[in-house]
Backbone bond lengths (Angstrom), bond angles and torsions (degrees), N, CA, C in turn:
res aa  C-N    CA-C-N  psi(-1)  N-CA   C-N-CA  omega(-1)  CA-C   N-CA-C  phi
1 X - - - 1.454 - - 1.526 110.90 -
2 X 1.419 115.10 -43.41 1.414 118.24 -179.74 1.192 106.94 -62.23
3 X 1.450 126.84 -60.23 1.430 120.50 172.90 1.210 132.25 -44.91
4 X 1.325 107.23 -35.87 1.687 99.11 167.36 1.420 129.99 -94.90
5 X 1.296 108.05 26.00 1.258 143.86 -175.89 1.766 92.57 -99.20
6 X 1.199 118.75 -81.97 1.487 132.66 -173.28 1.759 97.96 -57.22
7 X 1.277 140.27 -37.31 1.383 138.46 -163.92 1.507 94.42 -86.58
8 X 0.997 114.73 -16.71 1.765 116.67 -173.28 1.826 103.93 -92.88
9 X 1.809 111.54 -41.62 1.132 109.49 167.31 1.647 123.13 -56.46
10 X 1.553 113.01 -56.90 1.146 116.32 -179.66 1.294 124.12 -54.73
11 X 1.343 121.47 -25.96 1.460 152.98 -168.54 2.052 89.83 -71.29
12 X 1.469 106.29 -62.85 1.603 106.01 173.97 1.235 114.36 -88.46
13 X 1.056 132.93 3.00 1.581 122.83 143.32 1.768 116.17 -59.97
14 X 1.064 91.38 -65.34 1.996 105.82 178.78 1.588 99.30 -35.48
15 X 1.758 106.11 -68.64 1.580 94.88 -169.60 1.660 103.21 -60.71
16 X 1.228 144.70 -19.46 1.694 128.70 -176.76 1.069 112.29 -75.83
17 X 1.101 123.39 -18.56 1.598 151.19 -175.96 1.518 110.55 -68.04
18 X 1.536 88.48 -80.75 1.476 94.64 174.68 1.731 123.92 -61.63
19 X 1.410 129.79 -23.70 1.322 140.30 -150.73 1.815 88.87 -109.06
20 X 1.581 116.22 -16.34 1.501 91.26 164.16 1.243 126.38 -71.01
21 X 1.596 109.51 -174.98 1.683 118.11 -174.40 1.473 99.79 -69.89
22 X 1.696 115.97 -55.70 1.303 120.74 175.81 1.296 151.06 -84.04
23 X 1.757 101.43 20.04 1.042 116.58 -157.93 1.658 101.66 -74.93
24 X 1.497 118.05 -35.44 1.434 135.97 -166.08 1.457 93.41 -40.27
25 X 1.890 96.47 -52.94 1.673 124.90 -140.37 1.738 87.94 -60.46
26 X 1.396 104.56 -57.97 1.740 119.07 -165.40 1.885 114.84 -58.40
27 X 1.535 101.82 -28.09 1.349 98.53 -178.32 1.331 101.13 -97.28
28 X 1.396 135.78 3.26 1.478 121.47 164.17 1.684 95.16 -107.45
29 X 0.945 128.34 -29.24 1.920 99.24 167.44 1.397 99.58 -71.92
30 X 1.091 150.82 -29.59 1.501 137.28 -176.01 1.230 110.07 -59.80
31 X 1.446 110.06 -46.10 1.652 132.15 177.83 1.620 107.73 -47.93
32 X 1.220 92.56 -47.64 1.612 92.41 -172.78 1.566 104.09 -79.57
33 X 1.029 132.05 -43.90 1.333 127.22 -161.47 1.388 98.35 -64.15
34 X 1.557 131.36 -68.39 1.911 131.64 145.94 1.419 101.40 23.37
35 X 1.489 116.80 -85.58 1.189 161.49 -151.10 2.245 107.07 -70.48
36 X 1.231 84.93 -28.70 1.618 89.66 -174.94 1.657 114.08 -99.31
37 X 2.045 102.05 -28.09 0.957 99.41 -172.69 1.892 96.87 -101.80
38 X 1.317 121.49 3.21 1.466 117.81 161.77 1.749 111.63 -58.32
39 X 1.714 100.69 -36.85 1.235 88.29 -154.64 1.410 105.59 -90.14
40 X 1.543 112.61 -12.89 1.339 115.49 161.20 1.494 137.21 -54.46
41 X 1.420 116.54 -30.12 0.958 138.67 -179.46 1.920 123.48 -73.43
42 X 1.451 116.85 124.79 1.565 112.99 -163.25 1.127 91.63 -79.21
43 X 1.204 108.34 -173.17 1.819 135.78 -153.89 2.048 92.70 -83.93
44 X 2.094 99.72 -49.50 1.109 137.53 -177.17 1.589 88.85 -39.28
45 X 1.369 129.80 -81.45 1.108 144.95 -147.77 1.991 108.39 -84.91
46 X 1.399 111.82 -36.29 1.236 88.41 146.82 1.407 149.56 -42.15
47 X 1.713 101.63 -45.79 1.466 121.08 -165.42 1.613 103.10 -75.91
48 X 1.552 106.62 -26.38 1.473 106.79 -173.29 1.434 107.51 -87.89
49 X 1.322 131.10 -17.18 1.845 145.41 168.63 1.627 92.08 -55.75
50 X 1.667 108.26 -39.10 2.179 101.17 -153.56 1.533 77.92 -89.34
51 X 1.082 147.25 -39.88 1.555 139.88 -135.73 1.707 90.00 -86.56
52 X 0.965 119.72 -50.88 1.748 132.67 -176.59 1.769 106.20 -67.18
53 X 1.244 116.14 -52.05 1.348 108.51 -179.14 1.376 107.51 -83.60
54 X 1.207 124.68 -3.91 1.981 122.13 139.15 0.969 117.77 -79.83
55 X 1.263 122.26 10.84 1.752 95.24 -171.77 1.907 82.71 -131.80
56 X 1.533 124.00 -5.74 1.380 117.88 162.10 1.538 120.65 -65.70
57 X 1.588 88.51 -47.14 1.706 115.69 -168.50 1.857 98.38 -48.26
58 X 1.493 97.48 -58.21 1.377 107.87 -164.28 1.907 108.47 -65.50
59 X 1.461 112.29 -24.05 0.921 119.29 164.34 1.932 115.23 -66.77
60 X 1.012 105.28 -48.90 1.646 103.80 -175.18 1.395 88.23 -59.69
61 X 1.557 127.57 -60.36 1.541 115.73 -150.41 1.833 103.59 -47.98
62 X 1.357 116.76 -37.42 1.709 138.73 -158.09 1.438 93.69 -57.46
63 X 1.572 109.68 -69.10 1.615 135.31 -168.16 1.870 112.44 -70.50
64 X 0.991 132.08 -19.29 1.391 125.57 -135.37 1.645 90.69 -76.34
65 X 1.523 97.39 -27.77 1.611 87.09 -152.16 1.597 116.80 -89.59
66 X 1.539 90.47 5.12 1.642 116.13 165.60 1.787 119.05 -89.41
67 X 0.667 77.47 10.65 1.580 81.53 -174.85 1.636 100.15 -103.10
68 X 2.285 90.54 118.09 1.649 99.43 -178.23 1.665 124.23 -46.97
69 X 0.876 126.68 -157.71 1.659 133.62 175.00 1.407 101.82 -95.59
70 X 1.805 112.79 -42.86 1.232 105.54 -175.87 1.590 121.84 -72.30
71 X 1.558 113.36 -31.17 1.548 117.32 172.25 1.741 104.48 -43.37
72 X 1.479 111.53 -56.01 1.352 120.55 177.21 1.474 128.43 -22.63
73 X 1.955 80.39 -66.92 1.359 91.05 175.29 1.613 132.59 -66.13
74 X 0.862 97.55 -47.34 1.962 122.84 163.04 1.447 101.40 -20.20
75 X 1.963 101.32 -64.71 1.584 103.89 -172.37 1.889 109.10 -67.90
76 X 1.141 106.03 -30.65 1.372 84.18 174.50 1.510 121.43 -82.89
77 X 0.991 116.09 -2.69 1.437 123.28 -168.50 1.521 90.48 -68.72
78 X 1.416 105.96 -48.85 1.570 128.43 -156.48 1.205 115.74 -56.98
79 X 1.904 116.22 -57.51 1.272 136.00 122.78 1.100 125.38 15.47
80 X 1.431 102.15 -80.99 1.830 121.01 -178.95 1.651 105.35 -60.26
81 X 1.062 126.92 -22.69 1.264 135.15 170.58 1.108 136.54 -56.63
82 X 1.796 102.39 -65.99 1.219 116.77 160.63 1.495 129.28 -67.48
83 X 1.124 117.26 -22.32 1.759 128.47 165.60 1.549 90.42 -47.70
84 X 1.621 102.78 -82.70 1.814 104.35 -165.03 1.086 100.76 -37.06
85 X 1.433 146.47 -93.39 1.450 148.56 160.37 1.488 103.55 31.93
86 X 1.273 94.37 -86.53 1.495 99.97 -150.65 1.696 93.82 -74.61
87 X 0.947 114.81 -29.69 1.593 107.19 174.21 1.528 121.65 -49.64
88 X 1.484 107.40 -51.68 1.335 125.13 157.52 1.684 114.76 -33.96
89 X 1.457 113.72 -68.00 1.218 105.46 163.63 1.293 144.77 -56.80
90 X 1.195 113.00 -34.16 1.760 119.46 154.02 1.150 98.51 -32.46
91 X 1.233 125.89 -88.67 1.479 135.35 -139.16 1.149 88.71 -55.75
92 X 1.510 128.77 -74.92 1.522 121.66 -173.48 1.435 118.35 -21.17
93 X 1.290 120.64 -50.26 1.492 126.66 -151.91 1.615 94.82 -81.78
94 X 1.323 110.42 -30.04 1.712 119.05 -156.20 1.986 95.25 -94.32
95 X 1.022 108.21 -12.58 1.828 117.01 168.21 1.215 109.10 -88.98
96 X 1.466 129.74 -22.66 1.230 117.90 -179.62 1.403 119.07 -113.29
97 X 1.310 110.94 22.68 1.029 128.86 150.02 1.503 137.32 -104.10
């Protein structure tokens, strides 16, 4: 239920996102910035980004099933938070435009 709670939020974030005036503007400077700090980045420091987010992944798969009800809940609470949040901010940004 929670999840499709949060997939339904993010889901109306995206369309406020996309349906603003500046949304075009924000996902091509985002695009570019992506794009500036790819190319900034060494070969060294790539390889060490993939080696760590394998060795998290493999950690969540290890741990997950230890994790209380309340950690769970917490994170979705947290979740549920940041959705409103940023929803909140959409709108702001998409009114003053």
């Amino acid at each position: 239920m929670v999840k499709q709670e949060q997939n339904k939020d993010w889901q109306e974030i995206k369309e406020i996102w996309g349906n603003s005036s500046r949304g075009e503007k924000i996902n091509f400077q985002i695009s570019k910035l992506i794009d500036e700090l790819k190319t900034k980045v060494s070969q060294w420091e790539k390889d060490a980004i993939k080696s760590d987010m394998t060795k998290v992944k493999s950690s969540w798969e290890k741990y997950k099933g230890n994790v209380s009800q309340w950690e769970k809940d917490a994170v979705s609470k947290d979740l549920t938070r940041i959705s409103k949040l940023f929803k909140i901010f959409l709108k702001k940004l998409k009114r003053k435009n």
